[in-house]
N, C-alpha and C positions, 0 to 999 in steps of 0.2 A: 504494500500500500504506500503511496507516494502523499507524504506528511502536507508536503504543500497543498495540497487540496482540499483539508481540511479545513473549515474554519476555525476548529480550536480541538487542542487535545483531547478534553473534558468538556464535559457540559455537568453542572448539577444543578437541578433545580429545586429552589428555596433556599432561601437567605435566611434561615433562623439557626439556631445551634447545631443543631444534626449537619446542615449544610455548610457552615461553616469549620466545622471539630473536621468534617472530609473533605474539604479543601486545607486546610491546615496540612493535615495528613498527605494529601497526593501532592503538596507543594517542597512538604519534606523529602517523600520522592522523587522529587526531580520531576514530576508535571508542572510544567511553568504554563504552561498557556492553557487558562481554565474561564467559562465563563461561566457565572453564580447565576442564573433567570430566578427573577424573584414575581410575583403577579402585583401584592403591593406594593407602593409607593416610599419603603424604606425595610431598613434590615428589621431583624429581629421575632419575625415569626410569631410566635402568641402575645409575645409581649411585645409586640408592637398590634398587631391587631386589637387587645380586649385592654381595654384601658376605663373598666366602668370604673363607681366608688366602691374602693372594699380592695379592690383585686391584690391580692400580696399570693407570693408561694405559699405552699400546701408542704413541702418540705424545707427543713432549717437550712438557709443560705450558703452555711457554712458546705452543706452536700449540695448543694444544688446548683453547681458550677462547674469551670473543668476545674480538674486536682492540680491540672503541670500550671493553672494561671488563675491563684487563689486572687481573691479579691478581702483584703484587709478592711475595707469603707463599709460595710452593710450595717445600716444605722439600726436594724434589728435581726432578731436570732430569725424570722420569717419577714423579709425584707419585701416591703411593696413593690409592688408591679413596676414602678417609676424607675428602680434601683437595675433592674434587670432588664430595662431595656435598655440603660446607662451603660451597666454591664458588656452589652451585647454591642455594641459602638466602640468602646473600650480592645477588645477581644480583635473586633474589625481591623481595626485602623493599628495595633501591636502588632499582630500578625500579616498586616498587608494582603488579607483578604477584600475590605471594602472596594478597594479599586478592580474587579475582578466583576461586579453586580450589576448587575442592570434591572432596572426595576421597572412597573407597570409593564411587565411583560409577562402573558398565560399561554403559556403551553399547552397545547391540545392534546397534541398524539406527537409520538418517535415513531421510528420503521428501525429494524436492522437492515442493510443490504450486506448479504454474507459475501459476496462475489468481492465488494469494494472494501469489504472489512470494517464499514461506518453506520453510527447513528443518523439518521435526521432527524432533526425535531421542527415541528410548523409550532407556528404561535399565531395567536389570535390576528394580531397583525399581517398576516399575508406570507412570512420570512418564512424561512429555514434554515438551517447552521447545520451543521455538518461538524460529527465529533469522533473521535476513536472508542471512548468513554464517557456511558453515562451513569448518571448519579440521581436516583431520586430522594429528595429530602423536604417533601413535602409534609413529613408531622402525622403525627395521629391524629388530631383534633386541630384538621384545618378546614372542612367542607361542613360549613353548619347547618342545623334541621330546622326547618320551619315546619309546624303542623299544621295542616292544610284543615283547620276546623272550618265546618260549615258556616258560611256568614263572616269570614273573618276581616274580607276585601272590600265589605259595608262596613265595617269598624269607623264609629266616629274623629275618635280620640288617635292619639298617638299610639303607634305600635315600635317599640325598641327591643331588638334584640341584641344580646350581650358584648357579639359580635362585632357590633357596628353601632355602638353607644356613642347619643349627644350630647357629649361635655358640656358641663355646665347646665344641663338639664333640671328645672325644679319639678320636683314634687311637691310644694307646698301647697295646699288649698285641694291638693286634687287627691281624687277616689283611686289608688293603683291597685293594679295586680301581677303577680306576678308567678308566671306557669314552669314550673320545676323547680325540683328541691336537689338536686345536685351538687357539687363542689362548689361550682361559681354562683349558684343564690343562694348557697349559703356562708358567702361573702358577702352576696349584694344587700339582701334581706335585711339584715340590720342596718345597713344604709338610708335603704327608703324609708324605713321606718320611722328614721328621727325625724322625718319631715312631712311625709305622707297625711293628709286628713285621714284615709282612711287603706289599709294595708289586707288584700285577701291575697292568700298563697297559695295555688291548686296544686296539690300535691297529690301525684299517681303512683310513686314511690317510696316511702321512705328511706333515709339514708345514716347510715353507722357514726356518730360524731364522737370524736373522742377529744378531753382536754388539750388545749394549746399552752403549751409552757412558751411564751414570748415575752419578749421585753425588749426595751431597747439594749444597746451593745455600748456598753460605756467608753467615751474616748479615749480612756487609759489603756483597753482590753482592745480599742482598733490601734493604738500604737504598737501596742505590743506584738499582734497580729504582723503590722508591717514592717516591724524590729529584728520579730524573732520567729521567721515561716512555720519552724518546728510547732510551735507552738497553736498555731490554728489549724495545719494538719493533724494537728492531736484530738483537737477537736473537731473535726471533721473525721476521725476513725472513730471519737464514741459515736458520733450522730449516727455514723453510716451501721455502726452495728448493729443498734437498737432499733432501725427500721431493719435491718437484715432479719433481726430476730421474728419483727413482726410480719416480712414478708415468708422468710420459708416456715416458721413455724406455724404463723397462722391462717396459711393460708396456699403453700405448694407442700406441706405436709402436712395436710389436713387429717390426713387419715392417723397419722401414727403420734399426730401432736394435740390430739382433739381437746383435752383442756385449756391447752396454751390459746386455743379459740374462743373458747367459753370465756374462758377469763378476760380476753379483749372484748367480747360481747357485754360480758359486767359492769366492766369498766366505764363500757359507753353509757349502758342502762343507768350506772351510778350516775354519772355526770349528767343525762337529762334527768333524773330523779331528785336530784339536789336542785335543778336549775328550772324545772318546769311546776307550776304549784297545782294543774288541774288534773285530776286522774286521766279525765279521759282523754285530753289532750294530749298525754304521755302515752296512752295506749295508741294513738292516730301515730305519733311520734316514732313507736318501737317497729325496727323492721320485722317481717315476719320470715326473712333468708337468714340464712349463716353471716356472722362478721367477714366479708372478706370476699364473697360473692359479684360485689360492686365496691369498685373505689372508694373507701371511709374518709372522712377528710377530719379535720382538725376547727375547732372555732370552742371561744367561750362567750362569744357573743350572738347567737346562732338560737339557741334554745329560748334563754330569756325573752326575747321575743313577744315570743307566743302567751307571755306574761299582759301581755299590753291591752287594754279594752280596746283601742283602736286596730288592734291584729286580729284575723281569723286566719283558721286555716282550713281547708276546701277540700273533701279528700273525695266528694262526690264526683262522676264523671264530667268532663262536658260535655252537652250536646251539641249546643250553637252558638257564634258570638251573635250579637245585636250589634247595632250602629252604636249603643250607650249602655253595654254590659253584655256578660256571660251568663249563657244559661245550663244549666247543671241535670242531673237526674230529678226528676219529682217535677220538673218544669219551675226551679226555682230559679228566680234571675237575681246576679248580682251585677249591682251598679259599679261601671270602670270608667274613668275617664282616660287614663292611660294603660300599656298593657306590655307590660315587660317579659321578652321571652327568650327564658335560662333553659332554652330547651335541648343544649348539648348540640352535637352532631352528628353526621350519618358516615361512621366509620366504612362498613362492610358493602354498600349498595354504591358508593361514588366514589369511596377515598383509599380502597385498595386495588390499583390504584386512583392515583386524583386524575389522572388523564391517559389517554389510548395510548398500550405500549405493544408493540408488535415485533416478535422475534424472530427465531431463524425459522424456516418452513409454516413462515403465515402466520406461527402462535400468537393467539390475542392472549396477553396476561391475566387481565380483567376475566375476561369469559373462561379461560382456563379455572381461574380459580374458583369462579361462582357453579359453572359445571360441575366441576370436581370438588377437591379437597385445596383450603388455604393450605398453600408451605414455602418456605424457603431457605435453604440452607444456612444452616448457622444466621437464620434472621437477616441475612443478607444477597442473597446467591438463587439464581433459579435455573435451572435447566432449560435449554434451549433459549436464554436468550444472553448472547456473550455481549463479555463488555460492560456488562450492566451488574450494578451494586444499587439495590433496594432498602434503604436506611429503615424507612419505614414498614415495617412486611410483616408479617405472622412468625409468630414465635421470636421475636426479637426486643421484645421488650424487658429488659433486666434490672432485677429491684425495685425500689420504688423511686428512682433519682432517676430523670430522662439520661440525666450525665452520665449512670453507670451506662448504661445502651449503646449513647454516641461515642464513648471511651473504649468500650468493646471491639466496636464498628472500626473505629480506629485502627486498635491493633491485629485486624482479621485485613483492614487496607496494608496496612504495614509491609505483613507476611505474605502476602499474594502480589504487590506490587516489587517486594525484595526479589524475589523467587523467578518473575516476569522477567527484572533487569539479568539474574545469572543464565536465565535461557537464553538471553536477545531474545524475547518475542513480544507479540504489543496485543496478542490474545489471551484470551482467558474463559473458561467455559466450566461451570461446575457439572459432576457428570449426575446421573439419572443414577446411580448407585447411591454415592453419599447422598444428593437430596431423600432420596428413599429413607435411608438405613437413620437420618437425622429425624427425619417426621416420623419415624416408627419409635422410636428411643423418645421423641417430644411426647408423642400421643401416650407409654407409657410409664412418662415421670407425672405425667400428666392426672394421671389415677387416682393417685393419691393423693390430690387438690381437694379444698372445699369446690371447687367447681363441677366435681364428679362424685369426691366421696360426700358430699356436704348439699344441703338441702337449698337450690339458688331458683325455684321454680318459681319464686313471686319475685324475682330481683331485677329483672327487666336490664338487665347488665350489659355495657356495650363491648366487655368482656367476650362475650358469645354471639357469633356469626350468624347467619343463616339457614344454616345446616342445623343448627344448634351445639356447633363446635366452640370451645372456649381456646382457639388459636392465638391470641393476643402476647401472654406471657411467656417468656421462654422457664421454662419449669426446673431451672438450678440454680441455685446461690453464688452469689456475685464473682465469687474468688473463681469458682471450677469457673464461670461463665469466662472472665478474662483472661485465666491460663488456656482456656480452649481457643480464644480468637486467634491468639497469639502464636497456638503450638499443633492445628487445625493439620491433620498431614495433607502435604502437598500436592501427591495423588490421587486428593478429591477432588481438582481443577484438571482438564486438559489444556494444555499451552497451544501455541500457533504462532 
């Protein structure tokens, strides 16, 4: 294949950490010429997209970054949203990634041509580029769900979703509501509420909350942090254990650690039982799945809430919106003037992937996996289609820090691009054996999850696909996860 022809070595698309941790990485290897297509209008990915009130991490700061480019400044131990997309700027512009991005650019669909040995990719704009390598790094939770309720496009009032929130937005004087009780409204939820006239929560689900130990980071502890590295990677090995524990124990070894569960489930029951005063609003409150079935998140401000005579919470169905409210089961209607919607995203129907990938002998990615079974090797890798590294993909999610993931992803580019340079070759193809022998070995570590061994049938968890497969997590603890990226043998890729 004749280089010049190419328009660029690489192509990865998305600008948020996953896309940048892999441009970091292929630039260590000697990929200099890479372009980053990003669709929005600046880096940073979630945290540049969701900028409602409330939004901070869900894991302590200290874990929730890369390890080799600590950040000393996090003005709390769950640093707001503001700080992390600071972060992500920061990370850009040290590493000489930013220059590399091109942004308001959507990509549609890639082809392989095996003959030419290159990607194309079309974008929205009419283009195409021409790559040796490509990179998706589009995010789990970038394609957001609007629920298509009856009457919703006669809606009077405002309609915001989380996604695409308008700063500086009041609440005051007005009737809001607000549709799901997941990670991110239960950040927002206590926001509107100091303001709101009047606050209904239509809750379809409940969700696992467990106390937040946060505080701010005293300036002496951010000196020290940037004095003496040791010292906040230290704290950054207790964080990352104590969620280790809570990920394999309570949750990829369900079966053999089922106390270790229960007790996270208490834990949570304690902390709304101390913080919630109505019985039966604690019964609406308690999920009826296993801890660990769906995403648990952290808040002590989340519960009280539901304290407030200006709160309700709505656990009745909807049937239809009005022009001036929601109407529920029983044909009861509640008055809305605004209508906030924390309704997540649609992982498995648009965003595996986010756009048309096409491989060697026609394989449509998309259709492959919705026909079939989700997989990807080592969460990165798929069979028949070369060149290509999938950041976001089935089975590739490690721990509960996106960063263990993209850190993994890392060291799996590392050793595959080392190995590329001692062949001289500039392909790469994982084969149909290792994908296999990896989703067989995934499916049963998988067993013994609350997901399988554990009761998730009311948990509406975005966990579980279509099939009703829980492909999401890669189902080992973090260490074996990062010694495997690293130490993967060789001759589970064919060269060229």
């Amino acid at each position: 294949m004749n280089d010049a022809t190419l328009d660029h070595e690489a192509i990865i698309v998305g600008a948020g950490f996953g896309g940048m941790g892999a441009a970091i990485e292929l630039m260590r290897q000697g990929v200099a010429d890479i372009a980053i297509l990003e669709r929005e209008d600046d880096l940073g990915g979630t945290w540049h997209v969701n900028h409602y009130p409330g939004l901070a991490v869900d894991i302590a700061s200290v874990t929730y970054s890369y390890s080799f480019e600590p950040n000393p400044n996090w003005s709390r131990l769950f640093a707001p949203g503001a700080e992390l997309k600071g972060y992500a700027r920061h990370v850009a512009d040290k590493y000489g990634v930013g220059k590399h991005m091109e942004f308001g650019v959507v990509v549609e669909r890639a082809e392989w041509d095996d003959d030419a040995g290159r990607w194309t990719v079309h974008t929205a704009d009419g283009r195409t580029r021409t790559a040796k390598y490509l990179v998706t790094a589009t995010g789990f939770l970038s394609q957001p769900y609007t629920p298509d309720f009856p009457g919703i496009d006669a809606f009077a009032g405002d309609i915001i979703h989380t996604t695409a929130w308008q700063d500086g937005y009041d609440f005051a004087g007005k009737r809001a509501a607000v549709i799901g009780t997941g990670a991110t409204a239960v950040q927002l939820i206590p926001e509107i509420a100091k303001t709101a006239r009047r606050l209904t929560v239509f809750q379809r689900t409940p969700i696992w909350v467990v106390p937040k130990v946060d505080f701010p980071i005293p300036a002496v502890v951010r000196r020290l942090f940037g004095a003496v590295p040791a010292t906040q990677k230290a704290a950054r090995a207790v964080n990352t254990s104590l969620l280790e524990m809570l990920m394999v124990f309570g949750v990829l070894h369900y079966r053999q650690a089922k106390p270790g569960n229960r007790l996270a489930a208490l834990l949570a029951k304690t902390h709304m039982r101390v913080q919630v005063r109505d019985k039966r609003t604690r019964e609406q409150l308690t999920p009826s799945y296993d801890f660990g079935c769906k995403r648990p998140t952290f808040s002590n401000t989340y519960f009280p809430v539901f304290n407030r005579p200006d709160v309700d919470l709505e656990t009745s169905s909807i049937v239809r919106v009005e022009p001036d409210g929601i109407v529920v089961d029983g044909e009861k209607k509640i008055g809305v003037d605004t209508l906030v919607l924390a309704t997540g995203f649609n992982l498995w129907d648009v965003n595996f992937p986010a756009f048309q990938i096409v491989g060697r002998e026609g394989r449509d990615l998309g259709k492959w996996w919705r026909d079939g079974r989700f997989q990807a090797y080592e969460g990165v890798a798929v069979p028949h289609f070369p060149n290509f590294l999938t950041l976001n993909s089935p089975y590739s999610y490690s721990g509960l820090s996106y960063f263990t993931t993209i850190e993994g992803q890392m060291r799996h580019i590392a050793r595959l691009f080392s190995e590329l340079r001692r062949r001289d070759a500039d392909r790469f193809e994982v084969t149909e054996r290792a994908n296999t022998e990896y989703l067989d070995e995934s499916t049963r570590r998988l067993a013994d999850s609350v997901f399988y061994a554990g009761d998730c049938s009311t948990s509406r968890s975005y966990y579980f696909n279509q099939h009703g497969e829980a492909t999401l997590l890669r189902p080992q603890a973090t260490l074996s996860t990062l010694r495997e990226m690293e130490s993967f043998p060789l001759d589970d890729y064919v060269y060229g």
